[in-house]
N, C-alpha and C positions, 0 to 999 in steps of 0.2 A: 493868160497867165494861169497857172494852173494854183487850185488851190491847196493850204496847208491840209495836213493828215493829224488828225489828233494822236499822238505819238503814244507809239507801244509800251515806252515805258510806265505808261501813268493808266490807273483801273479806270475802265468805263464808271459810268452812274451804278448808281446802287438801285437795282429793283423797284424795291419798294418804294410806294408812293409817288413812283417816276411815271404819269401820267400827262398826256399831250392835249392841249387844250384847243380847237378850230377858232381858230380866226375869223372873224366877217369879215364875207365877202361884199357886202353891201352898206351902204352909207342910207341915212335917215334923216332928209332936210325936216324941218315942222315950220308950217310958216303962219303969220296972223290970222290970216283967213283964207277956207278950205281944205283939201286935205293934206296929209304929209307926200312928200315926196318920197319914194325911195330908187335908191339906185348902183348897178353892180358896180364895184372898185376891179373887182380881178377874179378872172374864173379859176385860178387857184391860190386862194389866201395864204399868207402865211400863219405858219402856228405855234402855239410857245410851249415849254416844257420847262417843271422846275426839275431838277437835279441834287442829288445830293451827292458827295465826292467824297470818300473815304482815302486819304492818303498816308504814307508814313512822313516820317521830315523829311527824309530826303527825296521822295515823288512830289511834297508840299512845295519844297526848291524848283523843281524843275516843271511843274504847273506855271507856278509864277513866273519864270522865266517864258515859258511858254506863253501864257497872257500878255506880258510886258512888250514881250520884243517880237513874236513869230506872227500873232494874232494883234498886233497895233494896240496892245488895251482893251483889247474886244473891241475892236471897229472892223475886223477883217471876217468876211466868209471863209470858217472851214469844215473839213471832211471829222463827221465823226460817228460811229455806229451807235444804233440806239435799235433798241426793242419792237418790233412789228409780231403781228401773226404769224409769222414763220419762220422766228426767230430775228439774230441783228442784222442789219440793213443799215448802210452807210446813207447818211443826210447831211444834206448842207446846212450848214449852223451859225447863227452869228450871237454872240454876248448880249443881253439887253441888261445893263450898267454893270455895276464890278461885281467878282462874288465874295460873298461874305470872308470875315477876317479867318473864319475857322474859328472852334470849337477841340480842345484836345480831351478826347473818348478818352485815351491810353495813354501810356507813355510814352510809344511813337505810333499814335493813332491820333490824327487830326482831320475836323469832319467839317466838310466845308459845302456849299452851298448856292447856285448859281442858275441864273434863265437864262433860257435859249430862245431865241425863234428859230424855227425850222422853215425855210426853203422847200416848198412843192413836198409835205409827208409824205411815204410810202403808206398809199389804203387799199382793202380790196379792191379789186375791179370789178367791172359791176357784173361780167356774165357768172364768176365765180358768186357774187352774191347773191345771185337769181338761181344759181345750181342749190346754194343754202337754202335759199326759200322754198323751191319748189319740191325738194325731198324733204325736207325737215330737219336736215343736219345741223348735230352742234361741232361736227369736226372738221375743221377747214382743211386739213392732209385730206382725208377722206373725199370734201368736194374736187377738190385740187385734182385727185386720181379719176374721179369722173367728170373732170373737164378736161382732162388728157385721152381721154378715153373717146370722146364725140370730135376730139381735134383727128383723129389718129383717121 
């Protein structure tokens, strides 16, 4: 079954302070006596993000409706872009509880507020990050064109 599309009528996250948290991958038994145990859960964890949602009323409508009935409440995995290194990049996304009631900024500005876990994040890859390291680049376009350039 293919999953939902976080629907064009309604604005992405807002920027700011929209920052993606890593998940552990690994669990930490402690036991009475001798060491802790540790051990991996999954070679790629999942990760969270808080959001903030800038809507007017009538995108506030159809958010909800959208929650309520496309997305179960937030219990369904869906499609929705979010911010990487090289711009937006579609992630798999699920609700972690409801989002806040909103906040009205304006007079049809209502600001509302919501976590996500992310499904397998978009990060660099590692030869791109070793092209970083080993010139001393802070521009990842710039690595990117000299990792097209050794593929060629």
């Amino acid at each position: 079954m293919a999953l939902v599309e976080w629907p064009e009528l309604l604005p992405l996250p807002a920027m700011g302070g929209l920052a993606i948290a890593n998940g552990s991958a690994s669990v930490r038994s402690t036991f009475a006596n001798g060491r802790d145990r540790s051990r991996r859960l999954s070679h790629s964890p999942h990760s969270t993000v808080n959001a903030t949602l800038n809507f007017s009323t009538y995108e506030n409508a159809i958010f909800d409706g959208f929650f309520r009935h496309m997305i179960n409440g937030g219990d369904d995995w869906f499609l929705m872009n979010l911010p990487v290194a090289f711009g937006l990049e579609p992630h798999t996304v699920k609700c972690i509880g409801s989002p806040s009631a909103g906040t009205r900024i304006d007079v049809d500005l209502i600001q509302r507020s919501i976590q996500l876990t992310i499904k397998r994040p978009a990060i660099i890859e590692a030869d791109l990050l070793a092209i970083l390291e080993i010139y001393g680049l802070q521009d990842l376009e710039q690595a990117a064109q000299i990792l097209q350039g050794f593929n060629l």
